[in-house]
C-alpha positions in Angstrom: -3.0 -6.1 9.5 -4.4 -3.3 7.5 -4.8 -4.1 4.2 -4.5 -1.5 1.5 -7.5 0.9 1.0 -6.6 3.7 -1.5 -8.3 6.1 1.0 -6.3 5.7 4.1 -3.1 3.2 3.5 -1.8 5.7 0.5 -0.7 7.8 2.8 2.8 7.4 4.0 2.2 8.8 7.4 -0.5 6.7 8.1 0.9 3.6 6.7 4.4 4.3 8.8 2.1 5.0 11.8 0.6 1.8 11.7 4.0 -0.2 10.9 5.6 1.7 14.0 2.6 0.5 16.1 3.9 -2.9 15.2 1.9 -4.2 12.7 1.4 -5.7 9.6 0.2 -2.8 6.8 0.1 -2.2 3.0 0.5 1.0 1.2 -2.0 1.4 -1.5 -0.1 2.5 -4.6 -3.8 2.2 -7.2 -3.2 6.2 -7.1 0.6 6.2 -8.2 0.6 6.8 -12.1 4.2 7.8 -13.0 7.8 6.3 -11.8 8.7 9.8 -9.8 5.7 9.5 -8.3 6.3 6.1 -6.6 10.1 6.5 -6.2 9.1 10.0 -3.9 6.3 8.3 -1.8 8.3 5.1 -1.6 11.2 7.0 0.1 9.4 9.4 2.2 7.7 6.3 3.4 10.9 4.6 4.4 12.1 7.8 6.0 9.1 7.6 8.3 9.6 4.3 9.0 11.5 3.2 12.5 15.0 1.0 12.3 13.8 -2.6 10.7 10.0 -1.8 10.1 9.7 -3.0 6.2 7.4 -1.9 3.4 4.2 -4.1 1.8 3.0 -2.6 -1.6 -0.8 -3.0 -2.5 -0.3 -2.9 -6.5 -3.3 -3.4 -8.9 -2.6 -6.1 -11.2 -5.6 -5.6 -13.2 -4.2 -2.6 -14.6 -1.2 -3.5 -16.9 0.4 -0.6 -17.4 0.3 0.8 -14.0 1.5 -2.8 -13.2 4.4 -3.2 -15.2 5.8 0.1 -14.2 4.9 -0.5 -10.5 6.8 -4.1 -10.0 9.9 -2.5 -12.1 10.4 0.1 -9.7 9.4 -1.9 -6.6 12.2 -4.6 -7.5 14.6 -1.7 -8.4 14.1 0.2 -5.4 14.8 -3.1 -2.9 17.8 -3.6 -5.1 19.0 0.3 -4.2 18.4 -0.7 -0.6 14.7 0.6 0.8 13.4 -1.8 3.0 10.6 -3.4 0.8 10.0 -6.9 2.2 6.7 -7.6 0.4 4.2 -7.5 -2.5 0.2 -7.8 -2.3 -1.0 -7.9 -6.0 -4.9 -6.6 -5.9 -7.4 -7.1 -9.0 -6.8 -10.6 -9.7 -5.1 -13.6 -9.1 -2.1 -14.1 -12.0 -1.8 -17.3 -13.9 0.2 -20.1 -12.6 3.1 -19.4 -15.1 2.9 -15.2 -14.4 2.4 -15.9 -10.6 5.9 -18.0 -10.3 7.5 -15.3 -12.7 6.5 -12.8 -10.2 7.9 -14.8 -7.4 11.3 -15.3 -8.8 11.2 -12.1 -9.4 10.5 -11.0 -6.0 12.6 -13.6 -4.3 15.8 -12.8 -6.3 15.1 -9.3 -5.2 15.1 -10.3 -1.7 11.5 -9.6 -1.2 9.9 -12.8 1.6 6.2 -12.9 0.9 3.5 -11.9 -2.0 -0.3 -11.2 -0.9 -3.1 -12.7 -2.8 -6.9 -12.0 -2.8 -9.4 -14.5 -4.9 -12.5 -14.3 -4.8 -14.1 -17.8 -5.7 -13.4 -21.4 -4.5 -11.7 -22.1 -7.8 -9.2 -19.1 -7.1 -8.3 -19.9 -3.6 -7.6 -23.6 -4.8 -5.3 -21.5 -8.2 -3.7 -19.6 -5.1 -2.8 -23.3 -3.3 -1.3 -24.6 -7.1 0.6 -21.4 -6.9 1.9 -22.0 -3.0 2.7 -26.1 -3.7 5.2 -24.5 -6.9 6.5 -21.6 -5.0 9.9 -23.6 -3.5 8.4 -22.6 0.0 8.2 -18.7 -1.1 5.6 -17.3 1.9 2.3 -16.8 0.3 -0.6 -14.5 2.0 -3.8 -15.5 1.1 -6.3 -12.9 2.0 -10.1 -14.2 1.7 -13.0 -11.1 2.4 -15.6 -13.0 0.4 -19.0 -10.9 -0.3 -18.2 -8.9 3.2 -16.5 -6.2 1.5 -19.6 -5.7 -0.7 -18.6 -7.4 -4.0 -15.0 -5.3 -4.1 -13.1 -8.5 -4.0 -16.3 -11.4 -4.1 -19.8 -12.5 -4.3 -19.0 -15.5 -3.0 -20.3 -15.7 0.6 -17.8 -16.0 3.4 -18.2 -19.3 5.3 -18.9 -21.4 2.6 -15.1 -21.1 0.3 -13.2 -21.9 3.4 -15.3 -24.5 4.7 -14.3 -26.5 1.4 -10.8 -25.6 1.1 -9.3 -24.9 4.6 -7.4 -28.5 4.8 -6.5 -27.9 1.2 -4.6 -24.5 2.5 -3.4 -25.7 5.9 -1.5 -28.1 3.7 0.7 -26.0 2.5 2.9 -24.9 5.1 4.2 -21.4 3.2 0.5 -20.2 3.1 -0.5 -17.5 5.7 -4.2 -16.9 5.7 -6.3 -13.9 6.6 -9.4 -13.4 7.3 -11.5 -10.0 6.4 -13.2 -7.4 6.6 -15.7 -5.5 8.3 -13.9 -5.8 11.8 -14.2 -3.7 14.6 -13.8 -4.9 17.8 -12.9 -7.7 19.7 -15.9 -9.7 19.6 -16.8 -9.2 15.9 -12.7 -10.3 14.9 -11.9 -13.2 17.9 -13.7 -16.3 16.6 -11.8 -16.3 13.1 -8.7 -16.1 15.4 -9.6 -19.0 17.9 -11.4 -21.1 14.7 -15.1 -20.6 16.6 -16.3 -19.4 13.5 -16.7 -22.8 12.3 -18.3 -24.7 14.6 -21.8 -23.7 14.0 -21.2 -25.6 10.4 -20.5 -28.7 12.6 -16.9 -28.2 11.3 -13.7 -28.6 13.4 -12.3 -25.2 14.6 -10.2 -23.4 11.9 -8.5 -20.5 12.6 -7.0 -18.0 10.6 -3.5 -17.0 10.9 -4.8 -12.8 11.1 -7.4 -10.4 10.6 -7.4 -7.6 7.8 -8.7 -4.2 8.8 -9.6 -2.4 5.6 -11.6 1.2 6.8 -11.3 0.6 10.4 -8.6 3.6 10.5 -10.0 6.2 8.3 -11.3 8.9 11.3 -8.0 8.2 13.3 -6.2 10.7 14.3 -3.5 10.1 11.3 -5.7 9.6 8.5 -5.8 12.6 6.1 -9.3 12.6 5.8 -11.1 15.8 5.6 -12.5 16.3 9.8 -15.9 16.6 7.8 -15.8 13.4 6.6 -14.5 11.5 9.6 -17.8 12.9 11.3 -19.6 11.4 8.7 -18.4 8.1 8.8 -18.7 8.6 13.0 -22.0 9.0 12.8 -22.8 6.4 10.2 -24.8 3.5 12.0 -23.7 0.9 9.6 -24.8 -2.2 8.7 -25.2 -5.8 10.3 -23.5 -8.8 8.5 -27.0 -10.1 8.0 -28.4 -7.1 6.4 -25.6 -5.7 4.4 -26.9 -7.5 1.0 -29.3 -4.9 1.3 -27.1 -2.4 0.2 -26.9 -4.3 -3.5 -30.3 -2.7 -4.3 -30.1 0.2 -2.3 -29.9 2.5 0.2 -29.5 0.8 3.8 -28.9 3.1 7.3 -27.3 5.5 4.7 -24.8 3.2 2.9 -24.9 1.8 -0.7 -22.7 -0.8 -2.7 -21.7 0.6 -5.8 -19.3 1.2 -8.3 -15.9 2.8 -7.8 -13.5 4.1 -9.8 -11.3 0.4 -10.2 -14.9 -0.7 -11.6 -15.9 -3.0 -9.2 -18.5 -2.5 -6.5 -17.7 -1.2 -2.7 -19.2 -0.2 0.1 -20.0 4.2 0.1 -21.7 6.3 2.5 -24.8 7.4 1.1 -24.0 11.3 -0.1 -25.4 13.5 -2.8 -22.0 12.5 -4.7 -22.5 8.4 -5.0 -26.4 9.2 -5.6 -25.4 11.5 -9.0 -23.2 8.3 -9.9 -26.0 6.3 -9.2 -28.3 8.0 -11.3 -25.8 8.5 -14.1 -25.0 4.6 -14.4 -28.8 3.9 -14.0 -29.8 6.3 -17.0 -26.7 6.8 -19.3 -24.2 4.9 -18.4 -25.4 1.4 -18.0 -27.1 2.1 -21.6 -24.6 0.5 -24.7 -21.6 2.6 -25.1 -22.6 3.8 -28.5 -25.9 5.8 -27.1 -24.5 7.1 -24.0 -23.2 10.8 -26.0 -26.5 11.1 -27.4 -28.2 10.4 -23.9 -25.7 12.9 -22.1 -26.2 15.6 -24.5 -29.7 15.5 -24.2 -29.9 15.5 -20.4 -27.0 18.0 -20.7 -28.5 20.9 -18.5 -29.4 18.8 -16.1 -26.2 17.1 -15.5 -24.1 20.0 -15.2 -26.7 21.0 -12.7 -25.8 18.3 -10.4 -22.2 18.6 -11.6 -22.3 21.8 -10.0 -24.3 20.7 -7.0 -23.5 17.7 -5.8 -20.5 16.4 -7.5 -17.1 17.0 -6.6 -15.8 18.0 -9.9 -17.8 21.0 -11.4 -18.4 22.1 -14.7 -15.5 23.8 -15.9 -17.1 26.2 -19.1 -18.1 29.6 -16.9 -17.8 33.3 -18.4 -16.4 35.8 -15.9 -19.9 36.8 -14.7 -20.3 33.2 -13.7 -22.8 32.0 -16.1 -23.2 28.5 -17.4 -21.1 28.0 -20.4 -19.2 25.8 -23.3 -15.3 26.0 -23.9 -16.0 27.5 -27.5 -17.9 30.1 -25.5 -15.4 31.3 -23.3 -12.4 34.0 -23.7 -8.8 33.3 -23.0 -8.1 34.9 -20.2 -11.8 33.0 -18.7 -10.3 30.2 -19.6 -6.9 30.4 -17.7 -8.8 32.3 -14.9 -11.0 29.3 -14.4 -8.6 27.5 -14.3 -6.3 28.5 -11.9 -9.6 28.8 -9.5 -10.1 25.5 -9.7 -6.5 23.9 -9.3 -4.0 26.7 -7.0 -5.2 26.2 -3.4 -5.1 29.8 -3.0 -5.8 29.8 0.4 -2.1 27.3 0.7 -0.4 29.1 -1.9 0.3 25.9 -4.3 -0.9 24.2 -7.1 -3.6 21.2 -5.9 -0.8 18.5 -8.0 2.0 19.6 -9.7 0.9 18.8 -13.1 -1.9 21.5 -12.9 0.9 24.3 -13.0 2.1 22.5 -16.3 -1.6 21.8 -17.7 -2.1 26.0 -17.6 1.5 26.6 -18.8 1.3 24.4 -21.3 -2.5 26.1 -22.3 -1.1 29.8 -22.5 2.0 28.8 -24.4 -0.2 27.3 -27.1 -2.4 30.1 -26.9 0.3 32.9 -27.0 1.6 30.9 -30.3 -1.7 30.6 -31.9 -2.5 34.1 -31.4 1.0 35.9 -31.6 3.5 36.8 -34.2 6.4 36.1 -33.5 7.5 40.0 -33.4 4.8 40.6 -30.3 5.9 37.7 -28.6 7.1 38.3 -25.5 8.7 35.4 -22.7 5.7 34.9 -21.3 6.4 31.5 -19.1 9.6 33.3 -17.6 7.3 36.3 -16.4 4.9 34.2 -15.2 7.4 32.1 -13.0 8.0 35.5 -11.5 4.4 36.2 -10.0 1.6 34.3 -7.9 -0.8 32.1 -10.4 -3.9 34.0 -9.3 -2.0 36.8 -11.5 -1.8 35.2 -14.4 -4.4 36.9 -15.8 -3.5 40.4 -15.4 -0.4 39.2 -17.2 -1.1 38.1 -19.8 -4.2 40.8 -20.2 -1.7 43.5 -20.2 0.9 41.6 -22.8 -1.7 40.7 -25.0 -5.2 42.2 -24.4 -6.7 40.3 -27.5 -6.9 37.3 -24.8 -9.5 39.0 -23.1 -12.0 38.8 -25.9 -11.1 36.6 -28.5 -12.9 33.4 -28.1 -11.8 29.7 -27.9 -10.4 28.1 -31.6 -12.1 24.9 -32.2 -8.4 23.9 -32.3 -8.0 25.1 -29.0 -10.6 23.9 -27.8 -9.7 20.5 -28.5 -6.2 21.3 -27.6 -7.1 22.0 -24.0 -9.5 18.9 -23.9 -6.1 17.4 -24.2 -4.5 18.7 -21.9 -6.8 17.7 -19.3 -6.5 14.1 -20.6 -3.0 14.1 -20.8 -1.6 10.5 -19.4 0.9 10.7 -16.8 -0.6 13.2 -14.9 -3.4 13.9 -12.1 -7.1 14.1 -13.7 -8.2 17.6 -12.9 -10.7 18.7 -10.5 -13.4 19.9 -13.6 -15.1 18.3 -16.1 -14.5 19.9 -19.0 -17.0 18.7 -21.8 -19.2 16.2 -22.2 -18.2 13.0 -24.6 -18.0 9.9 -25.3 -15.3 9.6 -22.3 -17.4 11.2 -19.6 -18.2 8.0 -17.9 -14.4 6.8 -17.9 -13.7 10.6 -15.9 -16.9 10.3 -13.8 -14.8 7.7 -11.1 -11.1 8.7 -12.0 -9.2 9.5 -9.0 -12.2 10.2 -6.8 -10.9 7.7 -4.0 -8.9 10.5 -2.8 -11.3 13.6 -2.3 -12.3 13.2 0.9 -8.5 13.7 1.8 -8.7 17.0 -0.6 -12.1 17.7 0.9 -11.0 21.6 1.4 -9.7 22.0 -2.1 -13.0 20.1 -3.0 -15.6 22.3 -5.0 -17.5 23.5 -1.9 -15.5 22.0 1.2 -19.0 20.0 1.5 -18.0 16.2 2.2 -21.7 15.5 0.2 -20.0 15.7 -2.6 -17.0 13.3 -2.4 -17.2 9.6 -2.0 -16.3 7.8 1.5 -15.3 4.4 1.4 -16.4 2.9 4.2 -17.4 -1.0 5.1 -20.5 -1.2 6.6 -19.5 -3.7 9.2 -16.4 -1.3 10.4 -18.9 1.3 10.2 -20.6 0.3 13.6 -18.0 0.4 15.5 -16.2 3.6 14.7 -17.9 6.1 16.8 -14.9 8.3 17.3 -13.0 10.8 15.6 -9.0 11.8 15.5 -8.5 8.6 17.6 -4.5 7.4 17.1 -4.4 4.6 14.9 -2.7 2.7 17.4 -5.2 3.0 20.1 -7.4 1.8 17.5 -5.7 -2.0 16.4 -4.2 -2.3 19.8 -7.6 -2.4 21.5 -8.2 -5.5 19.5 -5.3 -6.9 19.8 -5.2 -6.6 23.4 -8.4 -7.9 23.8 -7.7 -11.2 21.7 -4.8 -11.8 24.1 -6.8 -12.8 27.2 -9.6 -14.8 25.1 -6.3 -17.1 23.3 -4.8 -17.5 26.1 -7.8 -19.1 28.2 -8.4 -21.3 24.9 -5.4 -22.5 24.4 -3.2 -22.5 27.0 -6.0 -22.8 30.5 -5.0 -19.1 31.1 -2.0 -20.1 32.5 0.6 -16.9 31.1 3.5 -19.2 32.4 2.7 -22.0 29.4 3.0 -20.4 26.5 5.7 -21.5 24.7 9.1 -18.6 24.3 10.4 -18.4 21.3 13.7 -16.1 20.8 12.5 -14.8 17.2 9.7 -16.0 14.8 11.7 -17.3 11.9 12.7 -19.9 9.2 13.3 -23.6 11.1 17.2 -24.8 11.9 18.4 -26.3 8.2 21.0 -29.1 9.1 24.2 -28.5 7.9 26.3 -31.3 9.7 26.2 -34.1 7.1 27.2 -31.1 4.1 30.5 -30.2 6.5 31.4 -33.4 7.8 34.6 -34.0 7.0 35.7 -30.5 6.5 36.2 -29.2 9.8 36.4 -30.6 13.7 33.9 -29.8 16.4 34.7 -29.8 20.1 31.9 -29.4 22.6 31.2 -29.0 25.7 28.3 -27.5 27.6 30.2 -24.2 27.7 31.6 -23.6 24.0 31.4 -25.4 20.3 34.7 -25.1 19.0 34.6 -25.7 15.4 38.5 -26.2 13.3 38.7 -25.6 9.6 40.9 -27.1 7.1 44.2 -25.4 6.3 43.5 -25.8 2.7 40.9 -23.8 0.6 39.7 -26.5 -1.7 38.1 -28.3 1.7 36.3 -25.4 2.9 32.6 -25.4 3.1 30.1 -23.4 1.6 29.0 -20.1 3.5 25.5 -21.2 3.9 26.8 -24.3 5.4 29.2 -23.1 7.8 27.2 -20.5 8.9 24.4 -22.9 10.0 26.6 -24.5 12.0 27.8 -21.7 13.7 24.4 -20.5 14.9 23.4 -23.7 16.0 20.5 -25.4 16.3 18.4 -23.2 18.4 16.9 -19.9 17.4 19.2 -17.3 19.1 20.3 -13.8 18.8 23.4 -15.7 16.9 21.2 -17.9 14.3 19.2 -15.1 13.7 22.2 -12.6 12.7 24.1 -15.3 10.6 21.0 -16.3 8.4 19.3 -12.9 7.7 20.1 -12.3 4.2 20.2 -8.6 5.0 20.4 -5.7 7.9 18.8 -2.4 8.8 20.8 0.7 8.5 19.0 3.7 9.2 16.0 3.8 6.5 17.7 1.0 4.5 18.5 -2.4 4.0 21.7 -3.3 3.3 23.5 -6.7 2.6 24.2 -8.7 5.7 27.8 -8.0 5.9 28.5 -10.2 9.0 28.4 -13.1 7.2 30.9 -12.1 4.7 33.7 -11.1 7.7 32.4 -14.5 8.9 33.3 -16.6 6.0 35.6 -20.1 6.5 38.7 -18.3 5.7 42.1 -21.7 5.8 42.9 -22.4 9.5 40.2 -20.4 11.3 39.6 -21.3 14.7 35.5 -20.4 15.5 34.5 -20.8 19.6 30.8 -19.9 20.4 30.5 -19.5 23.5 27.5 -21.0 25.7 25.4 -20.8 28.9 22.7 -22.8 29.6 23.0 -24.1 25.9 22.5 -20.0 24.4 25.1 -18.4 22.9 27.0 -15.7 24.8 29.6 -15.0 22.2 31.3 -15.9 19.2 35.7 -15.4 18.6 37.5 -16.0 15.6 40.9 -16.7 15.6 43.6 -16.8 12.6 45.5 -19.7 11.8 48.5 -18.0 13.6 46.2 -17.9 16.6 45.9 -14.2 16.8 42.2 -13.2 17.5 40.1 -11.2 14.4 36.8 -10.9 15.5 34.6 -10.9 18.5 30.6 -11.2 18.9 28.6 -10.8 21.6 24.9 -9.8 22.8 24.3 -8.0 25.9 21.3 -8.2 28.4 19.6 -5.3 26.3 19.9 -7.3 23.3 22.4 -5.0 21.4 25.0 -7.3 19.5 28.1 -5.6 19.6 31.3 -6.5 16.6 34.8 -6.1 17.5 37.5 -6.5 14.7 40.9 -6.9 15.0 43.3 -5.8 12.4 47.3 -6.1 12.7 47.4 -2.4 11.2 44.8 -1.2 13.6 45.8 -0.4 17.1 42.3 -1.2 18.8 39.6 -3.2 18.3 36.3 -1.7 15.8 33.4 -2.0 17.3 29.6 -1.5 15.4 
């Protein structure tokens, strides 16, 4: 699976390119901050997606109010129909009482599995509580340990599973994955055959998967900048034995440090992440209530490197391009800076949409501030008529006092503001320097390297890569397809399990029709309420004439599918089928409900079903099922007013 990095799982088309591919993926939604946001990406992403590929949200749950706004929409949107089938919550492990909240939540939604990460012993045993009370709701437990470079743990690896791995394969509803730092076939295949554990004089324990965090950022559909995916191709990474290193500093040009969540990560070493480096050391690591006084002090020097080596410049500049405050500048320097640094000129659009209302909202305040209301003139409506980059001519020739009046303290503060505004993208600038400048210095800086040529200077030094240093070794290529990438492991893990476990003989692994819940019984709940003929060609099940004797759906639906995982069980339990980009409700089971007199023959070969007819209690036929050799179930109704038979 690919677990979900900010960097390269937020994007739909990589996400949907890895889901097509076949497996298991989670789209990062730690940069979604309003409702239209996730609503748009959500259903782009479905569009994307092929017929009965589903959707795994990575959500932050150590951010509440990006949480609470997140899980309302998730649940609203698989209640509308989009084919969300799962939930990993990243940032910490929920209480025991807020954990089975969330999974009634999701399970009454229709959602099958939540995803948890902890990062101590004591958490993975919480996460087992929270599995035991779940009613059997699939839990994913996803242990990294220190090997992601303190972003999820400190705890070492080995040592967490070693004590609790009978504890979790206890629980039957837990799925466990191991990661990260994978990159081929031999660095991923013991946790998958349980070698792992024998050099700790342990029994084998496997894991159920792998997690691939940064494996795919240089493929050929990740939305990294080129730039950066050479960077990270010829990064030489780090060995598992060695990676501690990076705690204290640099180590074959990676570092762990701090991103913008707060906790530590693994970066490629670049003139960006050494700036944050050197901030936190001096400034930022000092008590909160020094840090202004510290930053103004060392203020010429940190626009410097603002304006060097950081990705965000310093926004104060007069038109000549000198250094300079807000109170120093004109109007018209103001919007002009402003529109440099947030319309992609070059693309014709606004970097994020909420820049174009940041600088709208800006000149309407100015044009009131400045204006009487006799020289006003509608200045929004001309400027929806002409290319930002004229903006200033505009509004120089409608009011040429904005060309030299300076900055209001009012405004000044005004279009601090603006920039941090909630609900919107933080802007590519730093504007002044305060007693938030430490809070901006991370914000939203995950995604530069995808922005890299809207970036100040197209120069991936100055944007932060994530990349683990373990993956880092093995990814030597650029612009490879993302499929190419997993299936290479996957396929190489096939030959390796199958001489383990099976003597490399192809011909004994087990078949299985579909991977899927077990056959629930249902012969003891209808006995009584209908007859059952068989024979080793057909079941032929009778119900009662009267309603009141009728059994229950769920009942009578097991025992039409049988015992045996088939194409038949599998249509008559699933809770819901694919329809284009959605899920909808399983509407087969409702035309299949025990209806007074119905007559139901499944019909069998070599103990599978080959079809299923329904007959009236007059004995005419209503409904036919049947699967072909292509596996394509075909549906004919009959109707008394229709004059053939419907088939879907």
């Amino acid at each position: 699976m690919i677990t979900g990095v900010m960097l390269t799982a937020a994007n739909g088309q990589v996400v949907a390119a890895i889901s097509n591919a076949g497996y298991h993926v989670e789209i990062a939604c730690g940069g979604i901050h309003t409702e239209d946001d996730m609503v748009t990406k959500l259903y782009a992403l479905a569009d994307l997606l092929e017929l009965g590929r589903g959707i795994t949200l990575n959500c932050i749950f150590g951010n509440p109010k990006q949480w609470n706004f997140q899980l309302q929409v998730l649940l609203r949107l698989r209640h509308e129909g989009l084919p969300i089938v799962g939930l990993s919550i990243s940032g910490d492990v929920p209480s025991f009482d807020k954990a089975l909240e969330i999974i009634n939540a999701l399970r009454d939604a229709g959602i099958r599995h939540v995803s948890f990460k902890p990062n101590t012993v004591r958490a993975i045993r919480h996460v087992i509580s929270i599995a035991q009370a779940s009613n059997n709701f699939y839990i994913v437990l996803q242990w990294t340990g220190d090997q992601s470079g303190g972003h999820h743990s400190f705890e070492g690896f080995y040592q967490p599973i070693l004590e609790t791995y009978g504890a979790i394969r206890a629980c039957e509803n837990i799925v466990l994955i191991a990661g990260s730092g994978f990159g081929n076939i031999e660095s991923s295949l013991s946790y998958m055959t349980g070698d792992w554990s024998v050099s700790f004089e342990s029994a084998l324990m496997p894991f159920d998967g792998i997690m691939f965090a940064l494996s795919d950022i240089a493929a050929q559909e990740a939305v990294a900048a080129l730039a950066v995916k050479k960077l990270i191709a010829v990064a030489p990474g780090v060995s598992e034995t060695e990676w501690q290193q990076t705690y204290d500093g640099t180590s074959n040009n990676a570092i762990s440090a701090t991103i913008e969540n707060g906790e530590l990560d693994h970066i490629l070493m670049t003139r960006y992440i050494a700036f944050v480096r050197d901030m936190y050391r001096d400034i930022l690591n000092q008590p909160r209530s020094q840090q202004l006084e510290l930053l103004l002090a060392h203020k010429d020097k940190i626009i410097s490197r603002l304006n060097n080596d950081y990705m965000r410049p310093w926004f104060g500049q007069k038109i000549e391009g000198r250094v300079a405050d807000l109170e120093q500048m004109t109007y018209v320097e103001v919007i002009s800076r402003a529109v440099e640094l947030m319309y992609a000129k070059h693309q014709k659009r606004w970097v994020h949409k909420s820049y174009f209302r940041l600088v709208v909202d800006f000149i309407n305040r100015s044009e009131r501030q400045l204006c009487t209301p006799d020289q006003s003139a509608p200045l929004t409506a001309l400027l929806d008529k002409v290319e930002p980059v004229c903006y200033v001519d505009v509004v120089s020739e409608i009011y040429p006092k904005f060309k030299t009046r300076l900055l209001s303290s009012e405004d000044v503060q005004f279009f601090v503001y603006l920039c941090k505004r909630q609900g919107q993208k933080p802007p590519p600038f730093v504007p002044v320097l305060d007693a938030e400048f430490g809070d901006l210095l991370l914000k939203d800086t995950i995604f530069q390297p995808e922005y890299l040529e809207l970036a100040n200077g197209q120069n991936s030094q100055r944007v932060g890569v994530q990349q683990s240093h373990d993956a880092a070794q093995y990814l030597t290529r650029t612009n490879e397809p993302v499929k190419g990438i997993i299936d290479g492991v996957y396929q190489g893990h096939i030959p390796a399990l199958l001489r383990q476990l099976h003597s490399g003989d192809e011909a004994s692994v087990p078949v299985v029709e579909y991977i899927g819940a077990e056959f629930d019984s249902a012969n003891d709940i209808i006995s009584g309420l209908t007859s059952m003929n068989e024979t080793s060609t057909e079941r032929v099940f009778r119900l009662p004439n009267t309603a009141k004797q009728l059994p229950n759906i769920d009942s009578w639906l097991q025992a039409l599918a049988g015992p045996r995982k088939s194409w038949l069980r599998a249509l008559l339990t699933a809770p819901v089928i694919a329809q284009k980009s959605r899920f909808v409700d399983n509407y087969v089971r409702r035309m299949l409900r025990a209806r007074p007199g119905r007559v139901a023959t499944v019909h069998l070969a070599d103990n599978k079903p080959l079809s299923l007819d329904i007959v009236n209690s007059t004995g005419a036929l209503e409904l036919e099922l049947q699967c072909n050799d292509a596996d394509q179930i075909s549906m004919a109704v009959y109707h008394k007013t229709l004059s053939t038979a419907i088939t879907k």
